[in-house]
TORSE-372186 format. One record per residue: x, y, z of N, C-alpha, C in turn. Coordinates in steps of 0.1 Angstrom, whole numbers, padded with zeros to 4 digits, always signed. Layout:
REM TORSE-372186
XYZXYZXYZ ...
This chain:
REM TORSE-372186
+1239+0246+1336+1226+0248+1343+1214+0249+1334 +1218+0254+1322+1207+0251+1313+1203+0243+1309 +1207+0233+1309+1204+0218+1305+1191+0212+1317 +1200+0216+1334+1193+0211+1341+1181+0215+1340 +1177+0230+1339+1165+0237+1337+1157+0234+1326 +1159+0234+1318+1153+0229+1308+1144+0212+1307 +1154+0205+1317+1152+0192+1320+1138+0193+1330 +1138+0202+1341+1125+0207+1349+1116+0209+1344 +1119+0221+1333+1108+0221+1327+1099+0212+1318 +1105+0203+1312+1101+0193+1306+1095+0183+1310 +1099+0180+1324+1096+0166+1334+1091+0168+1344 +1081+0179+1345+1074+0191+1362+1066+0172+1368 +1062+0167+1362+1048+0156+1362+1059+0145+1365 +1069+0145+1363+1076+0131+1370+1084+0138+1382 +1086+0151+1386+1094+0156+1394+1083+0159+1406 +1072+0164+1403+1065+0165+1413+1058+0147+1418 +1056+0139+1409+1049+0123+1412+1060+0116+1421 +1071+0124+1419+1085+0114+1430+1087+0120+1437 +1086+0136+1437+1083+0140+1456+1069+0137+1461 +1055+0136+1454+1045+0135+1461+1049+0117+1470 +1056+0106+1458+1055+0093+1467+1060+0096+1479 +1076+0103+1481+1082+0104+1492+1078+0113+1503 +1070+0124+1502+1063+0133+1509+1054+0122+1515 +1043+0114+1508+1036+0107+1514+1041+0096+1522 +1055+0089+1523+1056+0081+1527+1066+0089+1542 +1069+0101+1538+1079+0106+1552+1069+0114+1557 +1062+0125+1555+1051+0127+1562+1037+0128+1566 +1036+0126+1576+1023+0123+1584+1011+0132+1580 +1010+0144+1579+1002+0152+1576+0998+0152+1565 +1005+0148+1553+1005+0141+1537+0992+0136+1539 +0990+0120+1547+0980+0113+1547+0965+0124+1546 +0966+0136+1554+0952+0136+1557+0946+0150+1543 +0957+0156+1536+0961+0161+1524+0957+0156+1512 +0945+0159+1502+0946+0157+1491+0960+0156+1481 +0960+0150+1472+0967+0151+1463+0971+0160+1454 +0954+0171+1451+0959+0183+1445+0964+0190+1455 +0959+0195+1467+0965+0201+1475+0981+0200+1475 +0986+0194+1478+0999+0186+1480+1009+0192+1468 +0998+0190+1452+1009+0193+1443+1002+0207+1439 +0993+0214+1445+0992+0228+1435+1001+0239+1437 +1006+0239+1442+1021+0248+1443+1033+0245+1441 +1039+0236+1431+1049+0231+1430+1051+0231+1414 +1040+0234+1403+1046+0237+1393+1050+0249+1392 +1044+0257+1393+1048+0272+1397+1065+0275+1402 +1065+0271+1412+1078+0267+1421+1090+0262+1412 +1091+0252+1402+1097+0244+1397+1100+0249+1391 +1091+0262+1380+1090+0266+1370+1099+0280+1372 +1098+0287+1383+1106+0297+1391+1122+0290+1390 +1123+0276+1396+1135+0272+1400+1145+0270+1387 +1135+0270+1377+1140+0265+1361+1147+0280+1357 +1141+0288+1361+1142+0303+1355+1152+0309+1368 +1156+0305+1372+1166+0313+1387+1181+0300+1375 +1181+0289+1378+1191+0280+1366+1195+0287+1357 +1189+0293+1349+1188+0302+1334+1195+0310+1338 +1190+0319+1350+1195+0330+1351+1209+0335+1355 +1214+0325+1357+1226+0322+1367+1240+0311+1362 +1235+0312+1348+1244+0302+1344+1256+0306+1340 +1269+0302+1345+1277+0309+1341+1285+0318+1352 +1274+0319+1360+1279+0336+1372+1283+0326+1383 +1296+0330+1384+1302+0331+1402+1293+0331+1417 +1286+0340+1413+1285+0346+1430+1268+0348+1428 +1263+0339+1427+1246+0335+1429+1239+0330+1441 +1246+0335+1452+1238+0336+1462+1236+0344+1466 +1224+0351+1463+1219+0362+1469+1203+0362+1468 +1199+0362+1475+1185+0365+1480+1173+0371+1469 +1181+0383+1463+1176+0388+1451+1174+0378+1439 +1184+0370+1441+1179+0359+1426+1173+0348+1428 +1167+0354+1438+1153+0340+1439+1141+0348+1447 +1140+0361+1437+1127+0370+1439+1115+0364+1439 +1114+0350+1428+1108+0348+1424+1104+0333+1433 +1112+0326+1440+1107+0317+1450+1100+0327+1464 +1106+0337+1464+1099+0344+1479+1083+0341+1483 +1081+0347+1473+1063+0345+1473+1059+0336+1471 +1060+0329+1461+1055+0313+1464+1054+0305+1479 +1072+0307+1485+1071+0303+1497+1060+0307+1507 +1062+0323+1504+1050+0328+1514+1038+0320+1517 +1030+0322+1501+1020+0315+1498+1020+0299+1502 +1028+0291+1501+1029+0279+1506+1029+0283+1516 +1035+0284+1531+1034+0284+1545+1024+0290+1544 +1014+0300+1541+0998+0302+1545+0988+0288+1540 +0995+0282+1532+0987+0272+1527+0987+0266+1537 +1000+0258+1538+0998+0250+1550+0989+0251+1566 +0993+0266+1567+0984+0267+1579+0971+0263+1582 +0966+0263+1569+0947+0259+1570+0950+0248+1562 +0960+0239+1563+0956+0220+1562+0961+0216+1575 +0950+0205+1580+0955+0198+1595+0969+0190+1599 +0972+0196+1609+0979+0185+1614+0999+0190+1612 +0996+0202+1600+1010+0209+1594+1023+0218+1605 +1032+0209+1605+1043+0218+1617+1049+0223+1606 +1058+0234+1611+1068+0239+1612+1081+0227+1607 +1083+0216+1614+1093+0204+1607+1093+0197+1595 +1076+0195+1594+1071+0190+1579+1073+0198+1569 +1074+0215+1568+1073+0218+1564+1089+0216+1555 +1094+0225+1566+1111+0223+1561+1110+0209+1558 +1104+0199+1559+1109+0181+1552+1104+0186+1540 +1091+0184+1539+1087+0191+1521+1099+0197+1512 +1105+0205+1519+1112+0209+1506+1127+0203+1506 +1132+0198+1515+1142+0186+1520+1140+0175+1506 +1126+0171+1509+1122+0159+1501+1120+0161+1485 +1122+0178+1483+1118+0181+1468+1131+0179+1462 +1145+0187+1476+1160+0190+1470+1162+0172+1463 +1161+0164+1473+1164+0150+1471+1155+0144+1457 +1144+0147+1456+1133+0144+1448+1144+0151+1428 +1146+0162+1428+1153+0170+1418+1171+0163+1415 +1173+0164+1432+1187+0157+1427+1189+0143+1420 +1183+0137+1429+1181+0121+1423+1177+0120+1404 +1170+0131+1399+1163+0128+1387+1175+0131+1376 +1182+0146+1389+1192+0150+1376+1205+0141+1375 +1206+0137+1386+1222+0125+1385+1220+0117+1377 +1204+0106+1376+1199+0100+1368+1201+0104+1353 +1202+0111+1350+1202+0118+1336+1213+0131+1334 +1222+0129+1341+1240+0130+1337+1238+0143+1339 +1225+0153+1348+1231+0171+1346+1226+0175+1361 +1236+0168+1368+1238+0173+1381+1252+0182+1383 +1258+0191+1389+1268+0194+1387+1274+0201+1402 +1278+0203+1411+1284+0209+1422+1283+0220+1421 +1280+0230+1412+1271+0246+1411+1255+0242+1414 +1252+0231+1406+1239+0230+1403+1233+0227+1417 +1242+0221+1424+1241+0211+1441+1237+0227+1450 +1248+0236+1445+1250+0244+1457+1232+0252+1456 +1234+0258+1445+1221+0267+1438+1211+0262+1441 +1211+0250+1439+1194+0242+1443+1190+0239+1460 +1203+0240+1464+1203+0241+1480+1202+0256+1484 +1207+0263+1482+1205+0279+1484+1191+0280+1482 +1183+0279+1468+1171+0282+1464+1157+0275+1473 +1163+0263+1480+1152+0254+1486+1151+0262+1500 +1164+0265+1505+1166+0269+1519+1160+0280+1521 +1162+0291+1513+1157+0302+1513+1143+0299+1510 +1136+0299+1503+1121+0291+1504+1114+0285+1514 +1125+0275+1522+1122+0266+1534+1121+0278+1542 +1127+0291+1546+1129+0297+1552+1115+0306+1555 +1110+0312+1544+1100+0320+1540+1089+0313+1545 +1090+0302+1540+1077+0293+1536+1076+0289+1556 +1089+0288+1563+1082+0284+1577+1077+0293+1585 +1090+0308+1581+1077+0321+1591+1065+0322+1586 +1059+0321+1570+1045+0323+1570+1039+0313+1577 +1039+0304+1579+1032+0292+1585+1031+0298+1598 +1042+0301+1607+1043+0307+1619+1033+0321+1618 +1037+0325+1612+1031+0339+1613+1015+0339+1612 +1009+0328+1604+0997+0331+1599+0989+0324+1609 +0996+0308+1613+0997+0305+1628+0991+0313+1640 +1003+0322+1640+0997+0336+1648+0989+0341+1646 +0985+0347+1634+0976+0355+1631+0964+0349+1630 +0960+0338+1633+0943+0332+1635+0944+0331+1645 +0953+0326+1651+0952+0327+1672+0941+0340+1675 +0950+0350+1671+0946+0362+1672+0930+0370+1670 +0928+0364+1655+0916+0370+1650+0904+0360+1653 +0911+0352+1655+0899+0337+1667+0894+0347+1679 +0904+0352+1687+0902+0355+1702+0895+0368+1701 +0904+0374+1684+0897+0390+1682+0878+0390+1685 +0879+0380+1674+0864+0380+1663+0852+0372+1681 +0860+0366+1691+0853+0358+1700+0852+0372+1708 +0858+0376+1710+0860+0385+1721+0848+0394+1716 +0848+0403+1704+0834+0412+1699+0826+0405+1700 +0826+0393+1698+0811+0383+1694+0802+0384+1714 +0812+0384+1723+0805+0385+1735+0800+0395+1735 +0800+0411+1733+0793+0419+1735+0778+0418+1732 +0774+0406+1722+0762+0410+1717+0756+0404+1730 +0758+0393+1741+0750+0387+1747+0751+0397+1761 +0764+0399+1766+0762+0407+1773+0759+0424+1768 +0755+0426+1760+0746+0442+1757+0730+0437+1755 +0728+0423+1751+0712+0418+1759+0709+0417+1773 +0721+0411+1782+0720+0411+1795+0716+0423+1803 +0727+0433+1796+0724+0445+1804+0711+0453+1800 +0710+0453+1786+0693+0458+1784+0683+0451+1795 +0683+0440+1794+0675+0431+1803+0671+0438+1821 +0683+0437+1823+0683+0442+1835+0682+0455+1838 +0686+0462+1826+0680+0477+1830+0664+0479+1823 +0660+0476+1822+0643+0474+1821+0635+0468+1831 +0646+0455+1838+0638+0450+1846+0631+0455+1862 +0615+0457+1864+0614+0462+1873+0603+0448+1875 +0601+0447+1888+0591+0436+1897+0580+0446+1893 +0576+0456+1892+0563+0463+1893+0554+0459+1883 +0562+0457+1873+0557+0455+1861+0550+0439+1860 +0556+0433+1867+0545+0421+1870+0553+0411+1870 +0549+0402+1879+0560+0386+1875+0561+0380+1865 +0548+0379+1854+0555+0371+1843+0566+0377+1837 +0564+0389+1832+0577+0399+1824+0588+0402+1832 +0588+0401+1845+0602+0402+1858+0608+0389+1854 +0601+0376+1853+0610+0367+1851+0612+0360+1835 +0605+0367+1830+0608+0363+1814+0624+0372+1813 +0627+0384+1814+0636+0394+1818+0650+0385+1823 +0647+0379+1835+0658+0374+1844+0661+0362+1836 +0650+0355+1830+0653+0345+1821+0666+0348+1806 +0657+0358+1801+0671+0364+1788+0685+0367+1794 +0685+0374+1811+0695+0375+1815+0704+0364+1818 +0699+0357+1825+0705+0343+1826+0712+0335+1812 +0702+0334+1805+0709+0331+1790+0719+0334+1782 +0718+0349+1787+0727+0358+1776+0742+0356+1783 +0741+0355+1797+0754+0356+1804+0758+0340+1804 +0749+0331+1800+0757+0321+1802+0762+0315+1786 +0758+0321+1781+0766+0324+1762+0774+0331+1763 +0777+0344+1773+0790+0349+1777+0799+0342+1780 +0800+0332+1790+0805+0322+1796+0811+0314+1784 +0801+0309+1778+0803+0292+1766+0813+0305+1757 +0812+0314+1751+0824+0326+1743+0841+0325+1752 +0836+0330+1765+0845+0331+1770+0856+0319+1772 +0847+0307+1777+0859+0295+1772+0861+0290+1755 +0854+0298+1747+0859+0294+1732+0877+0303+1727 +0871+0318+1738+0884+0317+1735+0899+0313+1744 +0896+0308+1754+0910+0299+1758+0912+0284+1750 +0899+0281+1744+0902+0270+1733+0910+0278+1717 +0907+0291+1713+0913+0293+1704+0929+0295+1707 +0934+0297+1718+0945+0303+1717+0956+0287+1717 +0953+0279+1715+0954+0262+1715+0954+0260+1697 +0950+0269+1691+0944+0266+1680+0957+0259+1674 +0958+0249+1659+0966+0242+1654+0967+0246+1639 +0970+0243+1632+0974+0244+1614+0955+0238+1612 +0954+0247+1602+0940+0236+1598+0928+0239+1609 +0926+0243+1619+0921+0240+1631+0913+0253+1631 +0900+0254+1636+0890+0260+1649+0889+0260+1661 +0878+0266+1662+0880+0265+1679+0870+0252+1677 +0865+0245+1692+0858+0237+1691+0842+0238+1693 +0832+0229+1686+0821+0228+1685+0817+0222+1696 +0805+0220+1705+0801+0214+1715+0786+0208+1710 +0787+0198+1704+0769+0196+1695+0759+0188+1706 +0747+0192+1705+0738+0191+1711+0725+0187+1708 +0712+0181+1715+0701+0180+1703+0694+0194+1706 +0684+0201+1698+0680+0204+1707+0669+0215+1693 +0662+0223+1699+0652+0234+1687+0662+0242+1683 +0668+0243+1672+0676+0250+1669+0665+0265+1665 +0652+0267+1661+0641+0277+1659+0643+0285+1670 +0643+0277+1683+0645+0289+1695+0656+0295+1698 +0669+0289+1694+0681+0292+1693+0680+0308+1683 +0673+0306+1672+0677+0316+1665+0667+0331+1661 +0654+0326+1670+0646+0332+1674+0651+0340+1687 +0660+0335+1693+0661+0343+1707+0671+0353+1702 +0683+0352+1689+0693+0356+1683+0680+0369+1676 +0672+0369+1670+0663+0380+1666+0657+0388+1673 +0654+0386+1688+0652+0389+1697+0660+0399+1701 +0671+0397+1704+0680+0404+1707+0686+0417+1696 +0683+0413+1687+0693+0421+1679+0680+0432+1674 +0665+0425+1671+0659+0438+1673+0655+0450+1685 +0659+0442+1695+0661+0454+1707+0674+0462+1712 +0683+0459+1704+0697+0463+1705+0700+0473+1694 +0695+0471+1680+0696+0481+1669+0689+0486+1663 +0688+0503+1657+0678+0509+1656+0674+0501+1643 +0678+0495+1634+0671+0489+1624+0661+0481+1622 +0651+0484+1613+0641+0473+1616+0650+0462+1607 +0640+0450+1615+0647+0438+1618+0635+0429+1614 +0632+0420+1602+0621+0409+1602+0627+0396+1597 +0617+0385+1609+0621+0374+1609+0615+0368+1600 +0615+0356+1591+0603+0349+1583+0608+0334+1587 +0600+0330+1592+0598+0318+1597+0586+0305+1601 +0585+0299+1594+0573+0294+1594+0571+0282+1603 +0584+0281+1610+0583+0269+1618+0586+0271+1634 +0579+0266+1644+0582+0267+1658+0593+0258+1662 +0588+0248+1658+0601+0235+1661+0611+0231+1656 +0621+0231+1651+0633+0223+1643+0639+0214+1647 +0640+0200+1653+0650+0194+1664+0660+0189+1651 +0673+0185+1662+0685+0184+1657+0696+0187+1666 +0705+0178+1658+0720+0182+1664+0727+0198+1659 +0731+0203+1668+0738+0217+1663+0744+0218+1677 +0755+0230+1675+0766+0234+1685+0754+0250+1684 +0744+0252+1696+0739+0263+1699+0745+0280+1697 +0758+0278+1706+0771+0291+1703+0771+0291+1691 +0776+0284+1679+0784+0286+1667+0773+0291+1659 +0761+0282+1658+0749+0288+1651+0742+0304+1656 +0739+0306+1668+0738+0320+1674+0748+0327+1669 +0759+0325+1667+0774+0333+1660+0768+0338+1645 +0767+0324+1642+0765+0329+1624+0754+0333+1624 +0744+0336+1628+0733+0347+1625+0740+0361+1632 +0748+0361+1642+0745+0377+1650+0755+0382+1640 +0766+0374+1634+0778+0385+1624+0770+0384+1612 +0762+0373+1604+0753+0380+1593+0746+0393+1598 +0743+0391+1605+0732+0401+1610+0740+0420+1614 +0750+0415+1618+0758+0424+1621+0763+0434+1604 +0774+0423+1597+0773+0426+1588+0762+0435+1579 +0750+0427+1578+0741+0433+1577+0734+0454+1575 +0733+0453+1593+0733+0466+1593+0747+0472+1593 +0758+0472+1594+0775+0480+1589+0770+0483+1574 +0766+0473+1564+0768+0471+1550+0751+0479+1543 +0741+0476+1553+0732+0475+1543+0729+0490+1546 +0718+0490+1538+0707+0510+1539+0704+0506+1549 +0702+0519+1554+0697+0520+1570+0680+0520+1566 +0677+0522+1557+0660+0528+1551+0653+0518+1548 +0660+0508+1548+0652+0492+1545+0654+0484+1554 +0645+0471+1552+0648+0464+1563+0660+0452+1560 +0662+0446+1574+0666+0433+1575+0664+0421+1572 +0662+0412+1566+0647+0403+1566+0654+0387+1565 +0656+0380+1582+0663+0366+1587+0651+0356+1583 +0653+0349+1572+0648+0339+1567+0653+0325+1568 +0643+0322+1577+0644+0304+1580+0636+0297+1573 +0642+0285+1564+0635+0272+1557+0641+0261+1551 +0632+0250+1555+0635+0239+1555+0645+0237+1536 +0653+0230+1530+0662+0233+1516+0666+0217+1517 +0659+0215+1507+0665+0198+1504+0669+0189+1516 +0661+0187+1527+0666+0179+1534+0673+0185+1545 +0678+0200+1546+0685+0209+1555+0677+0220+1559 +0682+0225+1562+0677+0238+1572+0688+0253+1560 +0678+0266+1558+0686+0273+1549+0684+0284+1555 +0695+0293+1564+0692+0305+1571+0698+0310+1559 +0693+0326+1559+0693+0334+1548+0694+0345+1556 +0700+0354+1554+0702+0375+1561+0703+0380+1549 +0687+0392+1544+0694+0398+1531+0687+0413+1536 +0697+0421+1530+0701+0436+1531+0702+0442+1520 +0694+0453+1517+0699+0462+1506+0711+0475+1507 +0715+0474+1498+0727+0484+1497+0736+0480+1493 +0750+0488+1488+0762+0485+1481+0764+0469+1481 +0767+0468+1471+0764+0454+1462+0778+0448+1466 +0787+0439+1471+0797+0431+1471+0805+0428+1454 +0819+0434+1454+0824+0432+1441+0822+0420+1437 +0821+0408+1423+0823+0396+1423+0838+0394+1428 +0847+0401+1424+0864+0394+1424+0863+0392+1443 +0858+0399+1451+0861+0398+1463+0847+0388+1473 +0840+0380+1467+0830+0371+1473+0839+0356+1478 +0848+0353+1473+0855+0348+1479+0865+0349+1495 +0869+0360+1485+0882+0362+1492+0878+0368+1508 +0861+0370+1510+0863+0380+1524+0857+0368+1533 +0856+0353+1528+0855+0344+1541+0871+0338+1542 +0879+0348+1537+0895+0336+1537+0903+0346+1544 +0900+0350+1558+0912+0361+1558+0926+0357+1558 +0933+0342+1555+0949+0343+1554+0950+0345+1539 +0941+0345+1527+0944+0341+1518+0947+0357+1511 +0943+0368+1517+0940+0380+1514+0957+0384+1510 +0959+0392+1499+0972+0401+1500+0971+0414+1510 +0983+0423+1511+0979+0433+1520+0974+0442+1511 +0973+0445+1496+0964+0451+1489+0944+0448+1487 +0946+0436+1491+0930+0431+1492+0929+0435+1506 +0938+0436+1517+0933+0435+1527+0929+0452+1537 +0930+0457+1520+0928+0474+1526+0910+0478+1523 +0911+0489+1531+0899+0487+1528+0888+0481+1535 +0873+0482+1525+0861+0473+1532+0865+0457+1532 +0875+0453+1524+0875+0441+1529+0884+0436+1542 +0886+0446+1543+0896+0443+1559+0885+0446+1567 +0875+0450+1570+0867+0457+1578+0857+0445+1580 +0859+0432+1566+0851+0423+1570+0857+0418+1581 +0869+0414+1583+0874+0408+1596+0875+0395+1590 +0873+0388+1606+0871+0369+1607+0858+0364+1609 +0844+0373+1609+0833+0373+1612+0829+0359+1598 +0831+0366+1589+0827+0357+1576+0837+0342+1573 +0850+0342+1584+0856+0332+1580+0851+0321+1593 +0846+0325+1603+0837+0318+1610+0823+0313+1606 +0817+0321+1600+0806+0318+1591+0808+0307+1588 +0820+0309+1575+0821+0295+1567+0824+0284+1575 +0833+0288+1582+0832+0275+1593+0826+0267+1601 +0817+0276+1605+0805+0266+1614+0796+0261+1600 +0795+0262+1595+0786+0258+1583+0791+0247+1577 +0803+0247+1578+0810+0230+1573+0813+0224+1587 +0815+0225+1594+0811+0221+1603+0801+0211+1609 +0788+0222+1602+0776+0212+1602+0768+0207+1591 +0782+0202+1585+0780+0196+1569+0772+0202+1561 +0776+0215+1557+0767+0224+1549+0779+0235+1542 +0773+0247+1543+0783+0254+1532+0778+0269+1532 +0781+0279+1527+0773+0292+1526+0773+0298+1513 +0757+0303+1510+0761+0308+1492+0758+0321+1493 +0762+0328+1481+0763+0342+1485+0758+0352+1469 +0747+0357+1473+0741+0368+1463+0741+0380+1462 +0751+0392+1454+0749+0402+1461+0752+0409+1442 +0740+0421+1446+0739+0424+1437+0729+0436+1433 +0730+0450+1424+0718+0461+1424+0707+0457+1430 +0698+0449+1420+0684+0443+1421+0681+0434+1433 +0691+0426+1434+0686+0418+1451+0687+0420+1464 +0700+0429+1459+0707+0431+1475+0717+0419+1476 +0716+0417+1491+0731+0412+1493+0724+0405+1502 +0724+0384+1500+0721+0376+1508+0727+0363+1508 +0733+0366+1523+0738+0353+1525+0733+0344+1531 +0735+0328+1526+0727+0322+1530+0737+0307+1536 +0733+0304+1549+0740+0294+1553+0732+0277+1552 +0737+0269+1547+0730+0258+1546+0734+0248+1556 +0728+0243+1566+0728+0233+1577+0725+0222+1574 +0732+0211+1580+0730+0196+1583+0726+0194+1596 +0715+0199+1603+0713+0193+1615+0714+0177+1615 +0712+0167+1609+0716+0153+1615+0728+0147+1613 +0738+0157+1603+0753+0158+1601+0766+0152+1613 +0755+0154+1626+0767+0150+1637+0760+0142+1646 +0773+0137+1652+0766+0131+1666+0762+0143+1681 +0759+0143+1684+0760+0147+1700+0778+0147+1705 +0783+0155+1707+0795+0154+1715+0805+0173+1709 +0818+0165+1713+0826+0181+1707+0832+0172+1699 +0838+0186+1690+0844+0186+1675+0852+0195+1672 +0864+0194+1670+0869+0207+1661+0865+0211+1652 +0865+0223+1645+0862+0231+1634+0873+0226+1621 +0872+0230+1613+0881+0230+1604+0881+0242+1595 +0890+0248+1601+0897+0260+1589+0901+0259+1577 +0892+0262+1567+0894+0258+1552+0894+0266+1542 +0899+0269+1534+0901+0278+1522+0888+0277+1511 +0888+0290+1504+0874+0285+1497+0881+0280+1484 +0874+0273+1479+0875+0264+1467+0880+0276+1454 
């Protein structure tokens, strides 16, 4: 067995280039997969599988679960991977590592240190992996179903807690223009309830890789997010300032998604910021795009965790304690609608500046029509 391990370790770059051909040619979801993607968890893996060989050379009775402590987590980590690349089942997954046992065996028969222990152990070690590696897929599966429907479901309160302000203020006495400027926000807000409300029977549909769906439109996206300020300075005791130098913006954008990513900045916002200072929602034109900005003073965001709180599958359950659990799926929507609309989000937080997030838009990025989202890991 030491020979064969030793052999892995030596040849990771021809072991992984002959499962990547075969992966690519047996599955489908391969195609739409980078290359690094595909191989960045497999030296690691290999490297594990080289050192379970070592460990076991010689011994009878090596099947046991405990001597491949060190494939558990990897697997884990692979089935969350896969969840957020498109297109990934549950079958491909178990083929993946089908195609690695075949990928390994083939190299070592080739080179005379295959052996009938070596057969069983490399099949035990893949299986068990295969196994790991498919309930996190499933599981994590689940778990965005979930925090889709969670994070949609809170997101309605904000439009119906404008509706109901609305109508509990509204009196005819006060005069027709403001009775039906009133019935107007009402109308709005409940029918953003509505467009929420079917986002989440699209999330529970959700797939590997996948969002809920975008509905793009042309239209002033300024009024869109002007009405989003609107609201949230008559909803929270915070002061709340907009900077905006422009009335009109036309463009394609999905109206919901964009109203989203300001009301959870904004939200975030007051949870996170001093209550003593203000809010201050900055809109402006940025190379060609549109640059919404929400900055807040108070407790500064660690560096090690600016990643990690737009990724909630990628979190451990030690990262996931805490204020970073309390971020939720708010910021992993964020990042989504923002690639989405061919842009991205950058993020400053810090003593002296405070804490500003800034989302960058491609209004001419899309056509008019719907779109899925894509659920993506940060870089």
């Amino acid at each position: 067995m030491k020979a064969a391990a030793k052999y892995i370790e030596e040849h990771t770059h021809d072991i992984i280039d002959l499962w990547e051909e075969k992966v690519n040619k047996e599955i489908s979801a391969s195609e739409t997969t980078n290359s690094m993607v595909l191989r960045n968890l497999l030296p690691n893996l290999l490297e594990d599988i080289s050192t379970v060989l070592k460990r076991n050379e010689g011994k009878k009775n090596f099947l046991k679960e405990e001597n491949c402590s060190e494939i558990v987590k990897k697997s884990i980590d692979h089935g969350r991977h896969r969840a957020t690349s498109s297109h990934y089942t549950v079958k491909q997954i178990i083929r993946e590592y089908i195609v690695l046992n075949q990928a390994l065996t083939e190299l070592l028969i080739s080179k005379d240190l295959h052996s009938e222990d070596i057969s069983v152990l490399l099949t035990y070690i893949l299986e068990t992996s295969m196994s790991h590696s498919a309930s996190s897929f499933t599981d994590s599966i689940q778990e965005m179903r979930e925090k889709l429907v969670g994070t949609l479901a809170h997101d309605i309160r904000n439009p119906i807690s404008a509706a109901y302000f609305a109508i509990d203020i509204m009196n005819y006495a006060d005069g027709e223009e403001k009775f039906n400027k009133l019935k107007k926000t009402t109308r709005e807000s409940l029918k953003r309830s509505i467009d929420l409300m079917e986002g989440l029977l699209d999330a529970i549909s959700v797939k590997a890789g996948e969002g809920v769906t975008l509905n793009f439109q042309k239209g002033n996206i300024v009024e869109e997010l002007k009405s989003v300020y609107g609201e949230a300075a008559r909803i929270y005791a915070n002061e709340i300032v907009l900077e905006c130098d422009e009335d009109e913006i036309t463009g394609v954008y999905d109206g919901t998604a964009v109203r989203r990513i300001l009301e959870n900045l904004i939200t975030n916002a007051i949870k996170y910021g001093a209550q003593d200072k203000p809010i201050r929602i900055i809109l402006k034109k940025h190379e060609g795009k549109l640059k919404l900005s929400v900055h807040n003073f108070g407790d500064p965001i660690a560096s090690g965790n600016k990643k990690i709180i737009f990724d909630f599958l990628s979190r451990t359950d030690k990262e996931a304690s805490g204020q970073l659990q309390s971020w939720g799926m708010g910021l992993t929507f964020v990042k989504m609608g923002a690639e989405a609309h061919g842009g991205h989000v950058e993020l400053i937080s810090n003593e002296e500046e405070g804490t500003i997030f800034s989302v960058i838009l491609d209004i001419k990025s899309n056509e008019p029509g719907k779109k899925r989202a894509r659920l993506n890991l940060s870089d």
